[in-house]
N, CA and C atoms as an extended XYZ file, in Angstrom:
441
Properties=species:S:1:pos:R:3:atomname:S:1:resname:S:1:resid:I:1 pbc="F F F"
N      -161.147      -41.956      133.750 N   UNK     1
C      -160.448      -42.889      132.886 CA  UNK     1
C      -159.286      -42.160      132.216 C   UNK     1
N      -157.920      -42.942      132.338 N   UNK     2
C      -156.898      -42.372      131.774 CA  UNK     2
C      -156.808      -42.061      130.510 C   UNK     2
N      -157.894      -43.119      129.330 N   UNK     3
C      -157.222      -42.897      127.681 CA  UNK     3
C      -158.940      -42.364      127.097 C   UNK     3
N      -158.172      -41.601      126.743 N   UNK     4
C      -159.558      -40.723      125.568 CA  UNK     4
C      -159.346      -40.848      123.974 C   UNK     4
N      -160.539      -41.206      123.186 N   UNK     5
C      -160.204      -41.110      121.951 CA  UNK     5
C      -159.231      -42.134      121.341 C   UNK     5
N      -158.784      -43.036      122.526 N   UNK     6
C      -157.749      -44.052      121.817 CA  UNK     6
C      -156.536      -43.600      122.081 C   UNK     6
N      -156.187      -42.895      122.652 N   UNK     7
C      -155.036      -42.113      123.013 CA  UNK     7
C      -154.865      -42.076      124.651 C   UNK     7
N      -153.656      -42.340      124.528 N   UNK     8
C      -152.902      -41.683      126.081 CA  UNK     8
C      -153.019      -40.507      126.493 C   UNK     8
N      -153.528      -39.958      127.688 N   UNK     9
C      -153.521      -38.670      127.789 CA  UNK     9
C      -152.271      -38.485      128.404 C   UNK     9
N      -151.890      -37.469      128.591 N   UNK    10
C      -150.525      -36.605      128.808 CA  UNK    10
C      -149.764      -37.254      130.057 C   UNK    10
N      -151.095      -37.620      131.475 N   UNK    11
C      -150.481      -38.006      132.575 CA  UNK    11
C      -150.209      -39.875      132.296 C   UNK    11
N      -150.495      -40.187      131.312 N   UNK    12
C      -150.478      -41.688      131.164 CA  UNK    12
C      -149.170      -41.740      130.745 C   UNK    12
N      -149.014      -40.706      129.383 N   UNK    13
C      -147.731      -41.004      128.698 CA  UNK    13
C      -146.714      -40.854      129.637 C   UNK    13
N      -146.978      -40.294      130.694 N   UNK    14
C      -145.282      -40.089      131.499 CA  UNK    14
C      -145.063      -40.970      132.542 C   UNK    14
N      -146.637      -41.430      133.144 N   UNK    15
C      -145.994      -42.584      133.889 CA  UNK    15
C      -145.852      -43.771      133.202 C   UNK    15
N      -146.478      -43.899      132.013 N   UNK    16
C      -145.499      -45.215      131.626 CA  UNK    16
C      -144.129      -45.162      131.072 C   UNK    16
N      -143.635      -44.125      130.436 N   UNK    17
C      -142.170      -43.439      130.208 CA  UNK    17
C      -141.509      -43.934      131.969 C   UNK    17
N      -141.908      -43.339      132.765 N   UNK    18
C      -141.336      -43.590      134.263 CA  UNK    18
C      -141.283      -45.211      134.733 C   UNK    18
N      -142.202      -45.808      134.073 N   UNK    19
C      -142.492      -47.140      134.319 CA  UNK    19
C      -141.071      -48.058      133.748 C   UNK    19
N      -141.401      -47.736      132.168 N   UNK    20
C      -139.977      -47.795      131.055 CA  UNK    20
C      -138.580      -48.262      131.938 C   UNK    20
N      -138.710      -46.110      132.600 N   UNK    21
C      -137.273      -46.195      132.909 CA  UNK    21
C      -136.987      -47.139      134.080 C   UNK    21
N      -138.070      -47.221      135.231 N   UNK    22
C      -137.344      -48.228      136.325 CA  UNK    22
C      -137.032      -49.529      135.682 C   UNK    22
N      -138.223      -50.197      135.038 N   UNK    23
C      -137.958      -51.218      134.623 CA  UNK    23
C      -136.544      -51.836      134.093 C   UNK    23
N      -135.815      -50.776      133.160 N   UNK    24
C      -134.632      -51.112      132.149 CA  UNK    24
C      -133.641      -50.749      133.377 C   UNK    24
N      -134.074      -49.764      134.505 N   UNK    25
C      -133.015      -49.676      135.798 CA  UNK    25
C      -132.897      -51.461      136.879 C   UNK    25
N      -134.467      -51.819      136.315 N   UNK    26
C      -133.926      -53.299      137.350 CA  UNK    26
C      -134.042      -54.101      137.225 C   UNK    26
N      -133.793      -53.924      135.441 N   UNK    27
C      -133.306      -55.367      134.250 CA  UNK    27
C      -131.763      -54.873      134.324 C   UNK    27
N      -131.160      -53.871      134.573 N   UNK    28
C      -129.967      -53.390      134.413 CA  UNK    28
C      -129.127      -54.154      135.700 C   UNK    28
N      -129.971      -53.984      136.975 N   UNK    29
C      -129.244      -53.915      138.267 CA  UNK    29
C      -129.131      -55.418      138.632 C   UNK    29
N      -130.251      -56.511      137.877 N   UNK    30
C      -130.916      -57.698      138.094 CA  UNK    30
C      -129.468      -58.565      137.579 C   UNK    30
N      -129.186      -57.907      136.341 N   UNK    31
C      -128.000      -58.701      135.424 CA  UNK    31
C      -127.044      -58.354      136.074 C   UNK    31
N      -126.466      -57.384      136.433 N   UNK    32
C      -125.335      -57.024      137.322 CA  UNK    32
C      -125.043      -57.654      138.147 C   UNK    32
N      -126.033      -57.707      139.423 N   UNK    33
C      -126.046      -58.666      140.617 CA  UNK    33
C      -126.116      -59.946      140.158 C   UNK    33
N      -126.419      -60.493      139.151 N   UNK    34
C      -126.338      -62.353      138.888 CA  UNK    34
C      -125.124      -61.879      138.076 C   UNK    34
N      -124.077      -60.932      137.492 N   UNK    35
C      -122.483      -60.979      137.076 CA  UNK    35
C      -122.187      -61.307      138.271 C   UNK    35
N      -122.307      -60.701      139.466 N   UNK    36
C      -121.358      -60.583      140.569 CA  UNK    36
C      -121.212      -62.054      141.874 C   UNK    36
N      -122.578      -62.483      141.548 N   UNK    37
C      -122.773      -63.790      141.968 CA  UNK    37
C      -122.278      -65.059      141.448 C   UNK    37
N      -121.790      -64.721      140.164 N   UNK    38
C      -120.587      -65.676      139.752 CA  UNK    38
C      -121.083      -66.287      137.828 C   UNK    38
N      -121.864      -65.424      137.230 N   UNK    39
C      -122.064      -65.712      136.238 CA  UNK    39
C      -121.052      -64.747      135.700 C   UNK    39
N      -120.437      -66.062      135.165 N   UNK    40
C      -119.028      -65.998      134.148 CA  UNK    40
C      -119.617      -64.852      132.878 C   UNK    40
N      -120.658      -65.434      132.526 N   UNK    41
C      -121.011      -64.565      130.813 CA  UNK    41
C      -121.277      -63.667      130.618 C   UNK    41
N      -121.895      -63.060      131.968 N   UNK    42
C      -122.574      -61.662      132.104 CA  UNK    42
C      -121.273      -60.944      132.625 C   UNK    42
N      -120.679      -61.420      133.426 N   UNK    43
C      -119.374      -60.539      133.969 CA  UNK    43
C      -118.473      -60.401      132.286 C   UNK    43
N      -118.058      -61.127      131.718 N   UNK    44
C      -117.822      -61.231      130.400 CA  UNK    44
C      -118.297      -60.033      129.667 C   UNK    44
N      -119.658      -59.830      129.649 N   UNK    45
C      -120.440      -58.513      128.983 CA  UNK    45
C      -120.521      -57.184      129.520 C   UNK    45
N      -119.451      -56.664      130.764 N   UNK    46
C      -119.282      -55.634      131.379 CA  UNK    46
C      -120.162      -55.595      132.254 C   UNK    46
N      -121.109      -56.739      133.186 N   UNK    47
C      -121.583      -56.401      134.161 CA  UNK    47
C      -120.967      -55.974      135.406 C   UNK    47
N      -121.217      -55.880      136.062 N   UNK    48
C      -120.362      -56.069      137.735 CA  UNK    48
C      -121.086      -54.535      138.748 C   UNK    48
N      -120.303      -54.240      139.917 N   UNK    49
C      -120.372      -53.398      140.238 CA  UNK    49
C      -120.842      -52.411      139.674 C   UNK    49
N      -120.247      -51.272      138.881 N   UNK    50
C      -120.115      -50.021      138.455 CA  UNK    50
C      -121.593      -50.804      137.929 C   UNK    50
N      -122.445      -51.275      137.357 N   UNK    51
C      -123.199      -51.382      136.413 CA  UNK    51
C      -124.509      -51.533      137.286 C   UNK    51
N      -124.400      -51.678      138.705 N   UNK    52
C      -125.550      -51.775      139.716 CA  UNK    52
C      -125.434      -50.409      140.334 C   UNK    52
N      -124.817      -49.918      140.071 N   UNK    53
C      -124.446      -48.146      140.554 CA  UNK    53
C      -125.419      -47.930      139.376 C   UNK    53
N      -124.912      -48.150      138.092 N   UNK    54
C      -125.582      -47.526      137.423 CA  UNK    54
C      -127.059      -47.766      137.249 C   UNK    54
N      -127.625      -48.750      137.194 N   UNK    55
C      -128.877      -49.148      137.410 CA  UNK    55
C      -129.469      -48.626      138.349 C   UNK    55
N      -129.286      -47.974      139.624 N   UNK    56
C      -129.602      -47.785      140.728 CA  UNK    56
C      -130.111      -46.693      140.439 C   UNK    56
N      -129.555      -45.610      139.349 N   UNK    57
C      -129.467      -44.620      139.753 CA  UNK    57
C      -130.287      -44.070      138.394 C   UNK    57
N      -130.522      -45.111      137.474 N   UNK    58
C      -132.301      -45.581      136.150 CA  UNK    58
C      -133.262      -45.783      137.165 C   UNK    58
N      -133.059      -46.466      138.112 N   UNK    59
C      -134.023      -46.233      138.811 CA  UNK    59
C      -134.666      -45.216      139.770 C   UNK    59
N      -133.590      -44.667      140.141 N   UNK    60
C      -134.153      -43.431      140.901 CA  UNK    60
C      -134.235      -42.394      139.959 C   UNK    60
N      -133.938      -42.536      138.375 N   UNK    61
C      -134.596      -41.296      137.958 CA  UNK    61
C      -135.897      -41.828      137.485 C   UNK    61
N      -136.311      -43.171      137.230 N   UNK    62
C      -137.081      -43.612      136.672 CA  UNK    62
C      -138.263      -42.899      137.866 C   UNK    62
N      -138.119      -43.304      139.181 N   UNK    63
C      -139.099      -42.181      140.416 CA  UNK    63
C      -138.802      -41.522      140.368 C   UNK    63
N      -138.216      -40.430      140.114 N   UNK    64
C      -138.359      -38.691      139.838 CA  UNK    64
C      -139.171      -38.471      138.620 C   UNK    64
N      -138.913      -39.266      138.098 N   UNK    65
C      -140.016      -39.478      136.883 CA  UNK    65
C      -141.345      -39.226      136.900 C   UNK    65
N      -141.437      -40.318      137.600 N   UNK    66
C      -142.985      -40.783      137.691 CA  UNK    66
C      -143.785      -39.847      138.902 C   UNK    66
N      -142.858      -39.335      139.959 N   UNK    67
C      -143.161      -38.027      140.788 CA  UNK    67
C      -143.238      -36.669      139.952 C   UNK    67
N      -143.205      -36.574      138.762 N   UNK    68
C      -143.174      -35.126      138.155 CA  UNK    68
C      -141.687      -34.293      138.277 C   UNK    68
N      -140.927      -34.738      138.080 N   UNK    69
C      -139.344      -33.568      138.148 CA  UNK    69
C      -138.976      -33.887      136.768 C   UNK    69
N      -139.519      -32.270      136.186 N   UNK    70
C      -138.049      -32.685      134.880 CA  UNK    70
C      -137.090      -32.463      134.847 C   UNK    70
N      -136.362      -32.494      136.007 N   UNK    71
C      -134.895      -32.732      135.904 CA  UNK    71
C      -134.307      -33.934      135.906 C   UNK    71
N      -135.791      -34.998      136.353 N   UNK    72
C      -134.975      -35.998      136.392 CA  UNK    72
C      -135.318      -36.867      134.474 C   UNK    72
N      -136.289      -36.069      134.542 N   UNK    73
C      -136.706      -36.670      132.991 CA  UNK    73
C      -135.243      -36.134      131.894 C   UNK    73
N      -135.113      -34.827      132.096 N   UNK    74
C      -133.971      -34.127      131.106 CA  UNK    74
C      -132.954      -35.004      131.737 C   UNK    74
N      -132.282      -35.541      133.252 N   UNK    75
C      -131.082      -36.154      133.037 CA  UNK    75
C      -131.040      -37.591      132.336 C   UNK    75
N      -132.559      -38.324      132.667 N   UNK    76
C      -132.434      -39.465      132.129 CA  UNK    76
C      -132.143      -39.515      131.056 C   UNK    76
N      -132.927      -38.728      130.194 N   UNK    77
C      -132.632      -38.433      128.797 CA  UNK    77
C      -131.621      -38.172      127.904 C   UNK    77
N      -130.837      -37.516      128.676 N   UNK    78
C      -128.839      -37.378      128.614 CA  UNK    78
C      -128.208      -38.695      129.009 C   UNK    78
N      -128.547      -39.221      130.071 N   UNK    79
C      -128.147      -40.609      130.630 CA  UNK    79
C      -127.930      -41.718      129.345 C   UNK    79
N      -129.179      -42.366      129.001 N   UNK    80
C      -129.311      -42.861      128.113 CA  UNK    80
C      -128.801      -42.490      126.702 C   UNK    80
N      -128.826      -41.586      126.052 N   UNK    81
C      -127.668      -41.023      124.686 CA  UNK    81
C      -126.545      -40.963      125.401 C   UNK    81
N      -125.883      -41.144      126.665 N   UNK    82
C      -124.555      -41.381      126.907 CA  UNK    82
C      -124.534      -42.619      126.668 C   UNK    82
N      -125.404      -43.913      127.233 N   UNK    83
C      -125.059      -44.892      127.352 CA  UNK    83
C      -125.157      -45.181      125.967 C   UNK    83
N      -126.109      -45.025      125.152 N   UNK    84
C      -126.104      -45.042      123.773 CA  UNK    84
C      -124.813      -45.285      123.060 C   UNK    84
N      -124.290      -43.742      123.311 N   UNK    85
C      -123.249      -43.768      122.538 CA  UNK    85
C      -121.927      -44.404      122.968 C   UNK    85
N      -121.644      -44.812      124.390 N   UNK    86
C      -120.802      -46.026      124.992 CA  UNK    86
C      -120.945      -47.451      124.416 C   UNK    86
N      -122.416      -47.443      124.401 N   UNK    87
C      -122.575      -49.045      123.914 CA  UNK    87
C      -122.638      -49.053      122.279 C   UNK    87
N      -122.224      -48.603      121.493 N   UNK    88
C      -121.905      -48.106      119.704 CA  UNK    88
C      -120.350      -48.091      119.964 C   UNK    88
N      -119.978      -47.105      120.994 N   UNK    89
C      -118.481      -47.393      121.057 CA  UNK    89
C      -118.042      -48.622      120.983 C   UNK    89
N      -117.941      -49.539      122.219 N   UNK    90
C      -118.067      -50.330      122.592 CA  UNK    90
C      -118.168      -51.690      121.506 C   UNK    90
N      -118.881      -51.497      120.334 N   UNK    91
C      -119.279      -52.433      119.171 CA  UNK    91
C      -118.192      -52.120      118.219 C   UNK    91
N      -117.910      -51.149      118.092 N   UNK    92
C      -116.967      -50.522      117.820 CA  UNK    92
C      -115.871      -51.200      117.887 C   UNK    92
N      -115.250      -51.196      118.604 N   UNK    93
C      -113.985      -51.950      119.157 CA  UNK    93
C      -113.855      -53.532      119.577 C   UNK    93
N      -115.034      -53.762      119.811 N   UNK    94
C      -115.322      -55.334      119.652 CA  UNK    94
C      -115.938      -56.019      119.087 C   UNK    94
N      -117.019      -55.231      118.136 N   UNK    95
C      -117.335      -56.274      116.912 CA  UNK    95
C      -118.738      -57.901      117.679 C   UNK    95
N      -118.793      -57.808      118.185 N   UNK    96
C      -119.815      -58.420      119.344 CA  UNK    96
C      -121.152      -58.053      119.291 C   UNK    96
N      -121.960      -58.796      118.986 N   UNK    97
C      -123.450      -58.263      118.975 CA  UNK    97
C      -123.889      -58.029      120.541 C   UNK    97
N      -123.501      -58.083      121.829 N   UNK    98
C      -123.310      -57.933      122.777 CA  UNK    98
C      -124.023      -55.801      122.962 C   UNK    98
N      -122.653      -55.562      122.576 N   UNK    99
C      -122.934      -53.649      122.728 CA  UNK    99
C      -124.199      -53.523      122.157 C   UNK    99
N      -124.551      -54.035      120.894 N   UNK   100
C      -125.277      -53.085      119.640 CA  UNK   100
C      -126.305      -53.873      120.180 C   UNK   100
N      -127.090      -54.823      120.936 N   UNK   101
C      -128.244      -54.587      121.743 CA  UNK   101
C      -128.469      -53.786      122.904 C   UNK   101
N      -127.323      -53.963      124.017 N   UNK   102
C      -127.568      -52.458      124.671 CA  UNK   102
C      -127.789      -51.048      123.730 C   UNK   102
N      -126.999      -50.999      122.956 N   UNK   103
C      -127.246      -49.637      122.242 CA  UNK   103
C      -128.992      -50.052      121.638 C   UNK   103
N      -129.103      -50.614      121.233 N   UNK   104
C      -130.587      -50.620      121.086 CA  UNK   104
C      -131.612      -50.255      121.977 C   UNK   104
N      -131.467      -50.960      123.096 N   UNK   105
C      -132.321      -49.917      124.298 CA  UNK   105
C      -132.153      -48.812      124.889 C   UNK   105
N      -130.898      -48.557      124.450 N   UNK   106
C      -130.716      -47.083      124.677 CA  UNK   106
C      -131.409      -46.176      124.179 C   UNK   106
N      -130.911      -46.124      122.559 N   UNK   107
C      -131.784      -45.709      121.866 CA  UNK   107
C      -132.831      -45.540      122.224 C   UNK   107
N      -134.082      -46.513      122.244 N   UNK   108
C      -135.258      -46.842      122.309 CA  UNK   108
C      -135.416      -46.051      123.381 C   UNK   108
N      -134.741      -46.415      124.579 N   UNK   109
C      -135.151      -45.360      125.889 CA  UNK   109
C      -134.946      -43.853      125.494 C   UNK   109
N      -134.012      -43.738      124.860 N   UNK   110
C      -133.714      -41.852      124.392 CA  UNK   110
C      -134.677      -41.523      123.866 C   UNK   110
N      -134.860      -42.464      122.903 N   UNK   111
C      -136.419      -41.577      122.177 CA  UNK   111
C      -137.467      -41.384      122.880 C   UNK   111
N      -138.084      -42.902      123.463 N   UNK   112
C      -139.010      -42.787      124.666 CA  UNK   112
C      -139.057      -41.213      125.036 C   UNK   112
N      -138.051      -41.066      126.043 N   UNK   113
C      -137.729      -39.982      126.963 CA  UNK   113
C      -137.721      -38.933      126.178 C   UNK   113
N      -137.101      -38.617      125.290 N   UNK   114
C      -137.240      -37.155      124.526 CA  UNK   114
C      -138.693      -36.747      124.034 C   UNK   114
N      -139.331      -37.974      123.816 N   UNK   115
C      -140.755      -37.712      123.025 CA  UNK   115
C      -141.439      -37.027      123.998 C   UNK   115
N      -140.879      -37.536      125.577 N   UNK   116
C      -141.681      -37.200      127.171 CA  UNK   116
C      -141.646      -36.125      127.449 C   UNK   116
N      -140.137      -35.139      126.775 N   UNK   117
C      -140.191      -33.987      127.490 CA  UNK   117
C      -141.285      -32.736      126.971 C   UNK   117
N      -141.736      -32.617      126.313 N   UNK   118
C      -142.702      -31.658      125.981 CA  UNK   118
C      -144.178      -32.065      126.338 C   UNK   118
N      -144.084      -33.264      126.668 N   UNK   119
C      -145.730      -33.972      127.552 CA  UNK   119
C      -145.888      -33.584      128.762 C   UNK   119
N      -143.937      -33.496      129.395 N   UNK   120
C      -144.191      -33.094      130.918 CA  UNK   120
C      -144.481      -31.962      131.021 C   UNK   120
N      -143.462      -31.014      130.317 N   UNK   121
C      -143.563      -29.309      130.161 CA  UNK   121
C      -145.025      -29.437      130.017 C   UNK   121
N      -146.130      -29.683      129.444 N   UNK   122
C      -147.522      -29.364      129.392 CA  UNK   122
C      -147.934      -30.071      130.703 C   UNK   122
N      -147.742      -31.099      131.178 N   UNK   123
C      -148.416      -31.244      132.380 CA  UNK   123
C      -148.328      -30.194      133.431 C   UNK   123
N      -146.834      -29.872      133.552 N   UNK   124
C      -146.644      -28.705      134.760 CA  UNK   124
C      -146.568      -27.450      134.457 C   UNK   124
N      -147.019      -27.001      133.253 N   UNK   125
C      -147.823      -25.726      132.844 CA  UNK   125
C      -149.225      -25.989      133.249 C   UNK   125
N      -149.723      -27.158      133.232 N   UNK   126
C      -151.535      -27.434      133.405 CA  UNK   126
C      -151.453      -27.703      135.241 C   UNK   126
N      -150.472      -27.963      136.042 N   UNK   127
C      -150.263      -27.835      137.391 CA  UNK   127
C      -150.922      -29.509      137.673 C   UNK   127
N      -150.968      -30.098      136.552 N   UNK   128
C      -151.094      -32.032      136.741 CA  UNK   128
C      -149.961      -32.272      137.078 C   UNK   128
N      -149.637      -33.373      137.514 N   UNK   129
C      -148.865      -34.589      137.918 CA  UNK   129
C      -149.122      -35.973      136.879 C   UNK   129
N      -147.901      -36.767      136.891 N   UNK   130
C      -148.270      -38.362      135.889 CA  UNK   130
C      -148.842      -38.996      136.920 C   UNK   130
N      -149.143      -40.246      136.246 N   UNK   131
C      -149.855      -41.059      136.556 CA  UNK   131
C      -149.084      -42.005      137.363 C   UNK   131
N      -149.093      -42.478      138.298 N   UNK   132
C      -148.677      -43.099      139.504 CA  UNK   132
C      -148.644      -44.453      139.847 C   UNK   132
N      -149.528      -45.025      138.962 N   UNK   133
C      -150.632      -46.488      138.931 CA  UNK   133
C      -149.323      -47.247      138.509 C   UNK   133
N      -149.424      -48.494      139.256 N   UNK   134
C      -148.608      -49.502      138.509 CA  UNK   134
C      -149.390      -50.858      138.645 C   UNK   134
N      -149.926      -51.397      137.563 N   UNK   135
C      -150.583      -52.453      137.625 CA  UNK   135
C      -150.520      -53.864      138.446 C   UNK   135
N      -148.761      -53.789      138.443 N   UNK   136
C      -148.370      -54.742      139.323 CA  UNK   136
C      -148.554      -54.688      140.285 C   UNK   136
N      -148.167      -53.466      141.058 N   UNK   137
C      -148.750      -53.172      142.693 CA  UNK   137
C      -150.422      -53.015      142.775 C   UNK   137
N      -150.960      -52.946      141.702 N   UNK   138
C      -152.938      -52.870      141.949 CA  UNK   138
C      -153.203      -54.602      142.219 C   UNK   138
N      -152.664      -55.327      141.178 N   UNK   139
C      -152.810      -56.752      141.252 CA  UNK   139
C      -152.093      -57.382      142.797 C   UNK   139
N      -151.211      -57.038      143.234 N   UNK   140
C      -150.739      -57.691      144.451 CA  UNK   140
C      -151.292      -56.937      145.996 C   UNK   140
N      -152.074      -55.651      145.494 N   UNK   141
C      -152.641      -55.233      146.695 CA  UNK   141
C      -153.980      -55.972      146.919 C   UNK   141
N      -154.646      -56.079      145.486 N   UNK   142
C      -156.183      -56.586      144.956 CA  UNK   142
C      -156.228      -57.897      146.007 C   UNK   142
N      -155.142      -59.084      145.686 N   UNK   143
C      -154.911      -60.405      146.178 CA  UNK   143
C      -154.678      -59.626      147.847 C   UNK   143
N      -154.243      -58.969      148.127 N   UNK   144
C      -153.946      -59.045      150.131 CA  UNK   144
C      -155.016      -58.545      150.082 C   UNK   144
N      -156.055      -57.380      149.987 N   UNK   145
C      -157.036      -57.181      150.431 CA  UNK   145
C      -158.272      -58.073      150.676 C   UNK   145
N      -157.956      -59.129      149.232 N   UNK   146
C      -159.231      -59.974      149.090 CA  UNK   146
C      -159.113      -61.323      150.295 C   UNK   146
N      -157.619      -61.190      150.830 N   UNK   147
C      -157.735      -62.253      151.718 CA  UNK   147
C      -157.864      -61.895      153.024 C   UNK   147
């Protein structure tokens, strides 16, 4: 069992940190691709192209993640306080509650991720790996097996 004491153990906390990051990579890539398909409002809010690049690439650190590399944990972690501080810019100059909710998940993801890096450093001093499990794929394998 993954949680002891009421607590996450070390390999839990990082795959759901990894979980986090794909997720916000393909809520990122999801809005992009419906800008580019012809929603006026989202293209309006800096979706488009460049912004499914960028999502693409939350998501592939979000799996380096969840595979154990902290390099990809330390870049995400830079990633996000960039985007952070783009989307504060960004409010900045336009005054739009638009930026200052992206900057909110930024945030939220920076911290996430920074809190992660000294969970991973102890996992791969202890020669563990995170946790791998994604509930969604247990529930949609559960249903094909049972039929």
């Amino acid at each position: 069992m993954m949680v002891s004491k009421g607590k996450l153990t070390p390999e839990k906390r990082v795959g759901l940190t990894a979980n986090l990051t794909i997720f916000l990579g393909i809520l990122y890539t999801s809005l992009s691709i419906a800008a580019i398909s012809g929603i006026a409002s989202l293209s309006a809010r800096g979706y488009g192209t460049k912004s499914i690049v960028i999502g693409c690439i939350i998501i592939g650190l979000g799996y380096g993640i969840r595979y154990g590399s902290k390099m990809c944990l330390y870049i995400a972690t830079a990633f996000f306080g960039l985007l952070a501080v783009y989307f504060m810019y960004n409010f900045l100059l336009s005054k739009s509650i638009n930026p200052i909710v992206r900057f909110a998940f930024s945030v939220w993801a920076t911290r996430t991720l920074a809190m992660t890096i000294p969970v991973m450093i102890r996992l791969k001093v202890a020669g563990s790996s995170p946790d791998r499990s994604n509930r969604y794929r247990d529930f949609f394998f559960k249903r094909i097996q049972n039929k």
